[in-house]
Backbone as a ProteinNet text record, in pm:
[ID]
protein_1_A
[PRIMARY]
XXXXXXXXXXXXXXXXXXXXXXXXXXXXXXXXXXXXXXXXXXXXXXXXXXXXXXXXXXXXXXXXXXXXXXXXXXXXXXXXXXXXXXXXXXXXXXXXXXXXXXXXXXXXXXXXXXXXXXXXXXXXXXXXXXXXXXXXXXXXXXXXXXXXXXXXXXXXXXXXXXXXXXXXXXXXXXXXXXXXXXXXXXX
[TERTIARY]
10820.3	10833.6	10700.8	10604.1	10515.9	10441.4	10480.8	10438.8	10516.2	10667	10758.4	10671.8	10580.7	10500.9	10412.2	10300	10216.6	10261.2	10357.6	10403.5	10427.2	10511.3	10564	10405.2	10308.9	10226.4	10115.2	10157.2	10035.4	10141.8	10256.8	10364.3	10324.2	10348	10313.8	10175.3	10084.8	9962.1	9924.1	10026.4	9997.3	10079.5	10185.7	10236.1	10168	10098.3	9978.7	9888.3	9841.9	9728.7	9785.9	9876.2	9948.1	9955.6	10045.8	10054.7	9949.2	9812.1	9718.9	9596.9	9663	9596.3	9639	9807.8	9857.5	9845.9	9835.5	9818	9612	9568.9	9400.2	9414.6	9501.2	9535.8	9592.1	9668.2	9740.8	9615.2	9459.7	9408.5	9326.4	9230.7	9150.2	9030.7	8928.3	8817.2	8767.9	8607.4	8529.1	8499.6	8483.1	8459.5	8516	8644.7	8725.5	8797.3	8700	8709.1	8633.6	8522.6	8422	8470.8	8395.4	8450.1	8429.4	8516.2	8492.2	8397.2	8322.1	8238.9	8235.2	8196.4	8234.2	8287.9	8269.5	8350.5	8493	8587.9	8683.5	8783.8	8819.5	8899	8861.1	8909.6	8892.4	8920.1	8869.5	8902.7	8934.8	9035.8	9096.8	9045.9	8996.5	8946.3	9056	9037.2	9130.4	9147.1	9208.6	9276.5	9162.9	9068.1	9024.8	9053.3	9177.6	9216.8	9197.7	9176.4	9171.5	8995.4	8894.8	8785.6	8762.9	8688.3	8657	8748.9	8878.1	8973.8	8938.3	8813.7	8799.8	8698.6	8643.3	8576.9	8731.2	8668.6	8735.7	8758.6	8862.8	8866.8	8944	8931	8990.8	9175.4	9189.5	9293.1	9465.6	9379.7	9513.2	9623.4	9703.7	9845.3	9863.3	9785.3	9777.7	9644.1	9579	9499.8	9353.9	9304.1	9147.9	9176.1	9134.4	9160.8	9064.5	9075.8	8939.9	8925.7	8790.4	8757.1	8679.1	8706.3	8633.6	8559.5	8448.9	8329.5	8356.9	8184.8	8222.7	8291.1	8262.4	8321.5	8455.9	8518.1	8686.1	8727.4	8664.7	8697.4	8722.4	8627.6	8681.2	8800.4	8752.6	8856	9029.8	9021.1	9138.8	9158.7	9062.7	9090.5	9163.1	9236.2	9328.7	9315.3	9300.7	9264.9	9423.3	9448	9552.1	9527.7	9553.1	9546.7	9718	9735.3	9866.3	9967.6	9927.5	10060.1	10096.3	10005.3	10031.6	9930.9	9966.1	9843.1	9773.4	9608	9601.9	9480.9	9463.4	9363.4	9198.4	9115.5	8983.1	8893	8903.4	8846.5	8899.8	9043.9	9127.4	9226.9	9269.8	9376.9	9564.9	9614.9	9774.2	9757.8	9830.7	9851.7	9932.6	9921.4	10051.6	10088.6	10161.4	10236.1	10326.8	10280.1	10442.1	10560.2	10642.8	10800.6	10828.7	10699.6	10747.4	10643.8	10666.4	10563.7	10419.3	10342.8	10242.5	10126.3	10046.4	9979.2	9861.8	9838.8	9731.6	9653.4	9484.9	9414.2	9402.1	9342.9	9265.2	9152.7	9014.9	8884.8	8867.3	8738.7	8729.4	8708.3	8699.2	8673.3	8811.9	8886.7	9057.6	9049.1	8972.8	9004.8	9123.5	9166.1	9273.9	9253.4	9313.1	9271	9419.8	9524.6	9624.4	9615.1	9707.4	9648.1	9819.2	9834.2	9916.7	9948.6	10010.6	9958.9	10064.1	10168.5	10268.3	10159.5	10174.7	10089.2	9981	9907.5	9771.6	9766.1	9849.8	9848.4	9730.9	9631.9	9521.8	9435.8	9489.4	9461.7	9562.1	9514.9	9549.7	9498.3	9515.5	9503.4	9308.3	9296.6	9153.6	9061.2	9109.1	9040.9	8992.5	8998.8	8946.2	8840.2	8813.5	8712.9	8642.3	8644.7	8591	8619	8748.7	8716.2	8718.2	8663.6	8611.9	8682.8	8658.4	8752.6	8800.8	8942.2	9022.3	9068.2	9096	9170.1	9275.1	9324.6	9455.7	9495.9	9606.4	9680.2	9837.9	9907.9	10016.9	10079.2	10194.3	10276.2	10325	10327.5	10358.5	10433.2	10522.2	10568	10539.3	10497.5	10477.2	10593.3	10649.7	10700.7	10705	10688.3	10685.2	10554.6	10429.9	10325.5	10315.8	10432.9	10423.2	10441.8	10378.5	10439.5	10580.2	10676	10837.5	10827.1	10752.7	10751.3	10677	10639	10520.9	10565.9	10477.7	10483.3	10360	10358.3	10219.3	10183.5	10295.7	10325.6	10190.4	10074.8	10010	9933.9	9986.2	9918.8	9777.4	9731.5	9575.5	9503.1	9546.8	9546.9	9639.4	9780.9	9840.3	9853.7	9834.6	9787.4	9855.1	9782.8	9926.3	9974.5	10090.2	10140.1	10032.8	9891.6	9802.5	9730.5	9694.4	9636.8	9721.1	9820.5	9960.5	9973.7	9944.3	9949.1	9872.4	9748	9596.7	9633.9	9724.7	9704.7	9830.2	9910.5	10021.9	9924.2	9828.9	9797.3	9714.9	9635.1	9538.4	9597.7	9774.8	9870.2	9868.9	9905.5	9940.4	9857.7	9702.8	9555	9563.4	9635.8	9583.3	9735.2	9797.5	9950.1	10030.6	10044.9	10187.8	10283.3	10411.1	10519.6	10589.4	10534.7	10555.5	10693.2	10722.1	10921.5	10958.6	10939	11013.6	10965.7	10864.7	10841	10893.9	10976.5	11077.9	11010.3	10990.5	10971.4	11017.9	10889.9	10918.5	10998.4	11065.1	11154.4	11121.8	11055.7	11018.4	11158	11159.2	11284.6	11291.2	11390.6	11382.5	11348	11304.5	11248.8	11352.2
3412.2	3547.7	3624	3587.5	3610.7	3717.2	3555.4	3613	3723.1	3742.2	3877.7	3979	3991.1	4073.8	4110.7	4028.3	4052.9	4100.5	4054.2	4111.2	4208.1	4303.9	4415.7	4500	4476.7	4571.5	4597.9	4454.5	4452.1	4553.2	4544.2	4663.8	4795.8	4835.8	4922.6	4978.8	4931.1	4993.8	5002.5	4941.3	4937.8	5049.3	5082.6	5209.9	5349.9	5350.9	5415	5461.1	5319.5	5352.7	5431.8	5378.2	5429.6	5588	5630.8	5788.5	5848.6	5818.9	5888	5867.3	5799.6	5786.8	5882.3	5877.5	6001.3	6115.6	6140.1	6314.6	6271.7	6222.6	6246.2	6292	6202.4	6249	6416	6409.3	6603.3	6651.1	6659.6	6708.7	6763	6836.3	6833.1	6815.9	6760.5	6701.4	6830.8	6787.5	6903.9	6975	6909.1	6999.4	7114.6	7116.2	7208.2	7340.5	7308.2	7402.8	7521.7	7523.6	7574.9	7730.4	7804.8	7977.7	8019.6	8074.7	8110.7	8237.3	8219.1	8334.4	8423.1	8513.7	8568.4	8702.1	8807.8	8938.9	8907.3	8854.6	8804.2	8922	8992.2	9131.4	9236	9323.3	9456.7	9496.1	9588	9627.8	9751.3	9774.4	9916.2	9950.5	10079.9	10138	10126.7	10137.5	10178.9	10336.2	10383	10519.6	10602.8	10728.6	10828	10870.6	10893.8	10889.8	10802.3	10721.8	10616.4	10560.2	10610.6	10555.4	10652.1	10566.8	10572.1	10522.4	10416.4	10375.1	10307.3	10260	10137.6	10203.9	10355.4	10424.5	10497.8	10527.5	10550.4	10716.5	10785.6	10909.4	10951.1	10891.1	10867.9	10899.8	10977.9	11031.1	10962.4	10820.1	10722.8	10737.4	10631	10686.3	10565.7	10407.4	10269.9	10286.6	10348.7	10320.1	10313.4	10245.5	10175.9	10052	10094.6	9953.8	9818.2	9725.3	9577.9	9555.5	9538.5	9535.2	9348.5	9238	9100.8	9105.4	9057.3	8926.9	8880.8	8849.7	8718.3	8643.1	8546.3	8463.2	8429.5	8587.2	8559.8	8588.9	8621.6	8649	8506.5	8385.2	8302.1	8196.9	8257.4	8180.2	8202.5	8324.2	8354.7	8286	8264.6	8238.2	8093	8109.6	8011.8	7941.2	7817.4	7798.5	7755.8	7737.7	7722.3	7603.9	7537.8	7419.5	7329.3	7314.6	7241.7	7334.6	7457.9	7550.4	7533.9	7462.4	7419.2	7485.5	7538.9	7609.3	7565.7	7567.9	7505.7	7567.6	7579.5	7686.7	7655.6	7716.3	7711.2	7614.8	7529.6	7354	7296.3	7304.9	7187.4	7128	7170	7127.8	7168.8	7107.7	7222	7354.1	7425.8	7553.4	7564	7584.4	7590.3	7758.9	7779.1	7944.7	7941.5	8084.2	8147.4	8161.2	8119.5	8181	8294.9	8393.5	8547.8	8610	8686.1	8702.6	8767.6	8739	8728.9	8865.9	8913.4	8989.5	8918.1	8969.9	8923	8997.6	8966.2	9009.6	8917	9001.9	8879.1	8966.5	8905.2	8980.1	8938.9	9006	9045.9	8888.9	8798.9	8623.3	8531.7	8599.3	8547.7	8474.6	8471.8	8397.7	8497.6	8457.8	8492.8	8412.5	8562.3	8568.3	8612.1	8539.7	8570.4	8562.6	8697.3	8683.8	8758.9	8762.2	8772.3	8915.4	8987.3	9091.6	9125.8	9031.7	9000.6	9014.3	9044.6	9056.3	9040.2	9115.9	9150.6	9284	9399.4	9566.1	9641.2	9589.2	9640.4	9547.2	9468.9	9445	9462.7	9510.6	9622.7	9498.2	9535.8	9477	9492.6	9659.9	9732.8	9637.9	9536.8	9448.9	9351.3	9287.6	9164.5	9214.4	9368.8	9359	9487.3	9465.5	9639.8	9736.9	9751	9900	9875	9779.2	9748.1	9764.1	9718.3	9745.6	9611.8	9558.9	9430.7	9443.3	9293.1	9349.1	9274.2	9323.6	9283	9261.2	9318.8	9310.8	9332.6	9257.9	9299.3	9185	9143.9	9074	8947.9	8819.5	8729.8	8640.6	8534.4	8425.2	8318.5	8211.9	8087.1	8019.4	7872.5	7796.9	7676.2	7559	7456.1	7421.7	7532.5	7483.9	7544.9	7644.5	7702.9	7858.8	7925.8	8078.9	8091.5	8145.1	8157.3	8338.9	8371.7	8541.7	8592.6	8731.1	8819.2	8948.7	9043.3	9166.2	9269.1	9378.2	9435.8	9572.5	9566.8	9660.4	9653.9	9789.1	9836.6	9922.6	9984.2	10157	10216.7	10072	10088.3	10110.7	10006.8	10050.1	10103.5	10080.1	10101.1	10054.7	9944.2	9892.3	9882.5	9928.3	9949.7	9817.2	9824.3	9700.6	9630.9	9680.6	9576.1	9484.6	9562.1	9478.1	9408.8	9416.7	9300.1	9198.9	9207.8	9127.5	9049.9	9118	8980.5	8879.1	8961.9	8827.6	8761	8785.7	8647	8594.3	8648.4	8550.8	8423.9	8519.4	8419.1	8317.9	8316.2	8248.5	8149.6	8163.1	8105.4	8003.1	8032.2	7973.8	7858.4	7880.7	7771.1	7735.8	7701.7	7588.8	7650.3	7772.3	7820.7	7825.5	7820.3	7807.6	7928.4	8085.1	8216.8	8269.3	8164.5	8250.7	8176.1	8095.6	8059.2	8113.8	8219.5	8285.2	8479.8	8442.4	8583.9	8713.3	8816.9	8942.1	8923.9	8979.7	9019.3	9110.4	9148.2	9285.9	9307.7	9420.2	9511.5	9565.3	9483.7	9509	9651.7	9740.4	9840.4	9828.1	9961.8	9946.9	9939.8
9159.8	9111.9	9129	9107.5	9096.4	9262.8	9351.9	9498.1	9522.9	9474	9532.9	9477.9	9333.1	9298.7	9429.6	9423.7	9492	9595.5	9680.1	9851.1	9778.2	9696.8	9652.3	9663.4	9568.5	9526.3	9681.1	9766.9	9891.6	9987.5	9980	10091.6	10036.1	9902	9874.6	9865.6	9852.4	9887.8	10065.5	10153.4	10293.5	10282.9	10265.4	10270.5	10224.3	10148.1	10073.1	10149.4	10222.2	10342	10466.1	10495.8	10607.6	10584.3	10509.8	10436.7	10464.6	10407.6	10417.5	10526.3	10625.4	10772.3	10878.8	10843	10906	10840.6	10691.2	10686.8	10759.4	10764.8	10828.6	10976.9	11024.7	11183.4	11184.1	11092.3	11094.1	11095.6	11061.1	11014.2	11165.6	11194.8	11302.2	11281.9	11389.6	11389.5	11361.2	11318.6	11262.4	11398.1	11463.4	11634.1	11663.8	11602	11673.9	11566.9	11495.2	11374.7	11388.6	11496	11475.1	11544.7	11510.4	11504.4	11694.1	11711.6	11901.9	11867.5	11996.6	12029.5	12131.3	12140	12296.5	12239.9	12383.1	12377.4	12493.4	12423.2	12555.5	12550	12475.6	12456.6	12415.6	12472.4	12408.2	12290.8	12183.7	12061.5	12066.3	11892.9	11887.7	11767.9	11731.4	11643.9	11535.6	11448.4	11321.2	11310.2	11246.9	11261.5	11188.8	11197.7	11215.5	11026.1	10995.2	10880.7	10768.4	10802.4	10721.1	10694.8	10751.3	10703.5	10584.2	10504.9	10355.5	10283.9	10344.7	10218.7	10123.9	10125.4	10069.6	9954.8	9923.8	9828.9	9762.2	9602.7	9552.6	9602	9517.6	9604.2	9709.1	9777	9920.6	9922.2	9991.9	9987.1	9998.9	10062.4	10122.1	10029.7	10092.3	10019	9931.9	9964.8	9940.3	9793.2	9760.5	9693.7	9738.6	9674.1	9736.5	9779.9	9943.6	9953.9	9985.9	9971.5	9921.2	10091.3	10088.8	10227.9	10204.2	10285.2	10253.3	10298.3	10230.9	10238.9	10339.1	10414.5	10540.5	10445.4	10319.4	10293.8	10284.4	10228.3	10232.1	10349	10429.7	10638.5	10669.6	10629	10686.9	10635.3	10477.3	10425.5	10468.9	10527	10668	10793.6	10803.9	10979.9	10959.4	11073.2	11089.3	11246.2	11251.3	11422.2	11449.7	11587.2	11660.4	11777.9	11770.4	11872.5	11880.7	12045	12089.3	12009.9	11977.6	11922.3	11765.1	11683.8	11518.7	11467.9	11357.5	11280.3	11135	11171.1	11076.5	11026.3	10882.7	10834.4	10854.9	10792.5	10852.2	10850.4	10792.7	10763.9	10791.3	10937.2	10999.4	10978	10775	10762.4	10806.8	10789.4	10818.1	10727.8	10810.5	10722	10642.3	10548.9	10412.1	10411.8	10474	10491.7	10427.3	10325.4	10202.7	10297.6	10256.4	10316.1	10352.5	10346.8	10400.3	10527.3	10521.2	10651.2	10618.6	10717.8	10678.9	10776.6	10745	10843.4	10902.6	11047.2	11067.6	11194.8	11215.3	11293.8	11391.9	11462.6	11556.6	11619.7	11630.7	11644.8	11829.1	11895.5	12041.6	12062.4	11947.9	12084.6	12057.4	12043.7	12009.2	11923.4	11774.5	11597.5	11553.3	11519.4	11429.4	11284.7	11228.4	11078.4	10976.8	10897.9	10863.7	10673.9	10639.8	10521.3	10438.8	10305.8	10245.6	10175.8	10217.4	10184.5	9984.9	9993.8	9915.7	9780.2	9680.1	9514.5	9559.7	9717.9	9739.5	9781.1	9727	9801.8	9877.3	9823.9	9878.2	9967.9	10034.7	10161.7	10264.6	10347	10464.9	10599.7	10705.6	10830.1	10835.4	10807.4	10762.6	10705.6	10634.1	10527.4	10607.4	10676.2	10735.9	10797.6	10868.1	10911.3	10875.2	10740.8	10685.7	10733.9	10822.1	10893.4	11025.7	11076.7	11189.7	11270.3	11412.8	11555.7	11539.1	11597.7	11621.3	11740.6	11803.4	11946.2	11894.1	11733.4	11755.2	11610.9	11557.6	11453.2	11443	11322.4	11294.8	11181.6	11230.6	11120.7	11195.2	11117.7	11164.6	11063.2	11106.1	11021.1	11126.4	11025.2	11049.1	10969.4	11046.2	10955.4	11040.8	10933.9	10995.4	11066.9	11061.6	11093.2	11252.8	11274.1	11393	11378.5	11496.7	11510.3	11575	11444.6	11484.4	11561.3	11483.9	11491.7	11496.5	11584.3	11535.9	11597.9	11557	11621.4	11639.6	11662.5	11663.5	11544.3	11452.4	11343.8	11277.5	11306.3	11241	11215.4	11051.5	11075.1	11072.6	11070.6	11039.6	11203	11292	11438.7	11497.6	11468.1	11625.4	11742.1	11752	11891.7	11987.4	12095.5	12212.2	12273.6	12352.4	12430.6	12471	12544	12626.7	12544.7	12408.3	12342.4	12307.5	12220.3	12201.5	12279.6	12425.1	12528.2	12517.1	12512.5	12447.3	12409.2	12299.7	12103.3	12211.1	12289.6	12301.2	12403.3	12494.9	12568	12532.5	12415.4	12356.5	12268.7	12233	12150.4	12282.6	12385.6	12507.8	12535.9	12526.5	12511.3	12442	12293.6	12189.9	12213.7	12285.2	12256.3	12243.2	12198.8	12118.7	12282.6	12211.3	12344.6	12331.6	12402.7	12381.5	12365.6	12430.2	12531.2	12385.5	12278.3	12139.3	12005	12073.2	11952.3	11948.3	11847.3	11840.1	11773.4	11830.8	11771	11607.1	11550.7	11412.8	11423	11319.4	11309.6	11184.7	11172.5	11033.2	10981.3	10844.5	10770.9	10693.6	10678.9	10592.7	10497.7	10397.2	10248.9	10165.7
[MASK]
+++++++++++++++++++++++++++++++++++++++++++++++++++++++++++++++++++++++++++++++++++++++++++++++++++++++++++++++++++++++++++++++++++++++++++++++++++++++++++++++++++++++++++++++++++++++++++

């Protein structure tokens, strides 16, 4: 009786090990975590109207809106490798069930953030204001891009830049022709 113990508690702690060898493998090496550099795209201004949203006063229609910290910039970025997404220290991405907005700056990082019980972050927010070569709305599920689109009033961005962000999707793995246009739902 005794030994069925022991084999019991030695399977189960090999199962234990096992578990947490493979979530280490989900994970990515520190190598490839590291932030891209480079001017590889062009950027689009944010809209003319809209600077000063982020002072009070300001006429917007959203409020004041919170512009991040490098620190919460990266706590966005999300890397993309073999087409799976996984947030900024390598692990899987844990994405809400709804969709999500996101940037992407001139060395193709992409940066995705929640805009759901966060109103005052805007597309505007990730980069104070700044120029992006690339924003809009996306869902992830399953650790992949199902959807995206280029919906945003802070840029606008035309088809070429749109083209960028799928090429640079194309770049890191994603499999383009299976990822479906967002469709902005009515209010």
């Amino acid at each position: 009786m005794r030994n069925q113990f022991l084999a019991l508690g030695l399977a189960t702690a090999l199962a234990c090990l096992s578990s947490s060898l493979s979530l280490a493998q989900d994970s990515l090496p520190k190598s490839e975590t590291a932030i891209h550099t480079g001017d590889l795209y062009p950027t689009i201004p944010m809209s003319k109207a809209l600077i000063g949203e982020d002072k009070p006063g300001h006429d917007g229609k959203h409020g004041v809106i919170h512009y991040f910290t490098p620190e919460e910039r990266e706590d966005h970025r999300v890397i993309i490798v073999g087409g799976q997404v996984y947030d900024h220290v390598g692990a899987p991405y844990q994405a809400p069930p709804n969709k999500l907005m996101y940037v992407m700056d001139k060395s193709g990082n992409f940066y995705f953030f929640n805009q759901k019980g966060h109103e005052d972050n805007r597309h505007s927010s990730v980069f104070a204001g700044a120029p992006v070569a690339g924003a809009g709305e996306i869902m992830v599920v399953n650790g992949k891009i199902a959807e995206i689109n280029r919906d945003s009033g802070h840029y606008s961005p035309p088809q070429r830049i749109f083209d960028n962000v799928m090429r640079e999707l194309e770049k890191d793995g994603v499999d383009t022709s299976q990822v479906k246009p967002l469709v902005k739902k009515p209010n």
